[in-house]
Residue, then its C-alpha position, 0 to 999 in steps of 0.5 A: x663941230x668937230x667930230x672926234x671918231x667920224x660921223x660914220x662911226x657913231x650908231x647914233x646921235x646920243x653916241x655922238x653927243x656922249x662923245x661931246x659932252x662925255x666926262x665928269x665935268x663937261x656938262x657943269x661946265x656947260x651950266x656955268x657958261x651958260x650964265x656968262x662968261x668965266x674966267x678959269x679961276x672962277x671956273x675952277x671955284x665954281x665947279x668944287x672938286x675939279x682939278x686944274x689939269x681936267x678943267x684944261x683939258x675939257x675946256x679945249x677938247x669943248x673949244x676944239x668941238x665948238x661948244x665953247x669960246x676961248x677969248x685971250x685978250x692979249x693983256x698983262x697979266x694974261x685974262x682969258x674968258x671962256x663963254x659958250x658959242x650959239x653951238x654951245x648954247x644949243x646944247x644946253x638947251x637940248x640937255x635942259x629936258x634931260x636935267x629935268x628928268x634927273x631932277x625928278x627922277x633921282x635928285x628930286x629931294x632938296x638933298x639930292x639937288x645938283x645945285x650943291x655941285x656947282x657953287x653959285x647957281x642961283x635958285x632961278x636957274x639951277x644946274x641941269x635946267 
């Protein structure tokens, strides 16, 4: 993984983590990957308010820090698909208990569930766990 400010600058592993995952749609973006592949299109419909410009850049800023996979396959018209790599699904795995948490803490009640913010996340897995 790629660090961005430098192992020797981080108090702890959360900070690193943060610096990771840090900004309003990386973590929604992690949740829809981690049910398959997207490709940016289905990305941008799926995730309702994200503009096009703040889903590119985390999408690479996630690439460049190996959490995500960027897959061109070269054809025309161009199809691009983005998935998660193991790094990537090791770090859904480690903010499931931190989606949780939220859940039943402060969106517990059904009109506070996250699901609202990500279109399509079935009820078998809802966003944040």
């Amino acid at each position: 993984m790629v660090t961005r400010r430098g192992a020797s600058h981080y108090h702890c592993g959360i900070d690193a983590a943060m610096d990771v995952i840090g900004g309003k749609w990386k973590v929604l973006i992690l949740w829809a990957l981690d049910e398959r592949p997207h490709r940016f299109g289905e990305l941008r419909r799926t995730l309702d308010g994200v503009t096009e410009k703040v889903l590119a850049s985390h999408l690479r800023e996630l690439e460049v820090d190996g959490i995500v996979h960027r897959e061109d396959f070269g054809e025309v018209p161009p199809r691009v698909e983005y998935s998660l790599t193991p790094l990537g699904r090791s770090l859904n795995d480690a903010l499931a208990p931190l989606g949780d948490w939220g859940r039943a803490h402060v969106g517990g009640s059904p009109s506070h569930d996250t699901d609202a913010l990500v279109r399509g996340a079935g009820p078998g897995r809802p966003v944040g766990g």
